[in-house]
C-alpha atoms as one frame of an Amber mdcrd trajectory, in Angstrom:
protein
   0.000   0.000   0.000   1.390   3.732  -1.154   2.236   6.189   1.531  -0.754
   8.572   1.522   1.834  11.393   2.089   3.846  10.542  -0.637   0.536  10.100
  -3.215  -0.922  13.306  -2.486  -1.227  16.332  -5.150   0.959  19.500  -5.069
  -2.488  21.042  -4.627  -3.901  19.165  -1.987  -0.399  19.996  -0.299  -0.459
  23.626  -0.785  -4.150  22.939   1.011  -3.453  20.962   3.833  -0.405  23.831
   4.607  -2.258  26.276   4.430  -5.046  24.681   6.784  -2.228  24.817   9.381
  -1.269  28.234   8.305  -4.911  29.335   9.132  -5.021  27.271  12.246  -1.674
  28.887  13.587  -3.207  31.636  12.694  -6.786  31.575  14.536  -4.904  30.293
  17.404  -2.314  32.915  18.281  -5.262  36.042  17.880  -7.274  33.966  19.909
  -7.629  34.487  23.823  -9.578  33.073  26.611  -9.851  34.922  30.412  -8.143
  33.262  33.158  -8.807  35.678  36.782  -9.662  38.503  34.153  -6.655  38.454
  32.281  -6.304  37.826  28.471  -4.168  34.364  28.202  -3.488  33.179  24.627
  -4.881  29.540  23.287  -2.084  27.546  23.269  -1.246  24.298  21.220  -2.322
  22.073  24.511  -5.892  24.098  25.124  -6.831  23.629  21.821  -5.524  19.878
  21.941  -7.435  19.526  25.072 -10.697  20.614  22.875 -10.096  18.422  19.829
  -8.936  15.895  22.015  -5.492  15.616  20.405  -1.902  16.248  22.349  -0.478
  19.472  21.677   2.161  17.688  19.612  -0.027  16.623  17.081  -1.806  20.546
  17.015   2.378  21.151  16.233   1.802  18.808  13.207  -2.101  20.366  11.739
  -0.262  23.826  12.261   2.832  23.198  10.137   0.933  20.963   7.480   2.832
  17.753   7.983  -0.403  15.990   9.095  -3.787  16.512   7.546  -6.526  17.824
  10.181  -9.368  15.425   9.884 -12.740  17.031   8.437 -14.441  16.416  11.897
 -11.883  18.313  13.671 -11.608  21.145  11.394 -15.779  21.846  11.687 -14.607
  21.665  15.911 -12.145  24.452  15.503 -14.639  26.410  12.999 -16.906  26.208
  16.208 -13.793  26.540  18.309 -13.233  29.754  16.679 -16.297  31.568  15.711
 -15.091  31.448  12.142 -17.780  29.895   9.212 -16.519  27.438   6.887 -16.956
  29.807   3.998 -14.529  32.739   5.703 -12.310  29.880   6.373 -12.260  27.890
   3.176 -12.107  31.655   1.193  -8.494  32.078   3.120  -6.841  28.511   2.730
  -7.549  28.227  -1.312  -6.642  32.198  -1.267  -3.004  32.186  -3.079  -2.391
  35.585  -1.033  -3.097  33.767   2.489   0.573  32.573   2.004   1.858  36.282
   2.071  -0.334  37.429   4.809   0.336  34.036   6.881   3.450  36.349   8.116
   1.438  38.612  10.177   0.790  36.340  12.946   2.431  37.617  16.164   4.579
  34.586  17.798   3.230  33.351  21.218   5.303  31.275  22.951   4.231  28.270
  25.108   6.150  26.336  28.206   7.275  22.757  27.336   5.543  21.729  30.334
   2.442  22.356  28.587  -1.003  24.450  30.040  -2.132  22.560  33.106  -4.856
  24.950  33.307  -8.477  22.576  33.627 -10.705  25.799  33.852 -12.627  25.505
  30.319 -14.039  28.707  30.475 -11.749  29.085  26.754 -13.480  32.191  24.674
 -12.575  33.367  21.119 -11.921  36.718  20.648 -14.444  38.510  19.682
């Protein structure tokens, strides 16, 4: 049996990286309130929600796994974001350009122990 990695399209590549792109993306202008201050979502809170380690959010972010269908319509809801806004910006050729934007949020390697799920999108 072929490597599903290795049979996949340059297109469906350029798709499934730039899936990650938007994910990375959603995530770091994201926040949720923690004793009323503004905390980023980090790799493991949004793991935590798709039920996924943060590793593998690591993976859907930089496009070396594909985020399952099911999962993807979780961080739509996750986010606030419709699939049309969504799908508009990952087959956009310009998202690529843009993707640069993102402010970098950095996150402990001892991951979020935080079990408070009051996690909110910004709005």
């Amino acid at each position: 049996m072929k490597n599903l990695k290795n049979s996949i399209s340059e297109k469906d590549k350029n798709i499934m990286i730039n899936l990650g792109k938007w994910l990375l993306k959603q995530r770091k202008i994201s926040y949720h309130e923690i004793d009323g201050k503004k905390k980023p979502i980090t790799q493991s809170i949004l793991g935590k929600k798709l039920g996924v380690t943060f590793q593998q959010i690591q993976k859907y972010e930089k496009g070396s796994n594909f985020l399952p269908l099911y999962r993807w319509v979780e961080c739509l809801k996750f986010f606030n974001v419709s699939p049309k806004i969504c799908l508009e910006e990952i087959l956009s050729d310009r998202f690529l350009e843009s993707s640069d934007e993102v402010p970098t949020i950095t996150e402990n390697k001892t991951g979020d122990n935080n079990d408070n799920n009051d996690v909110c999108p910004k709005e």
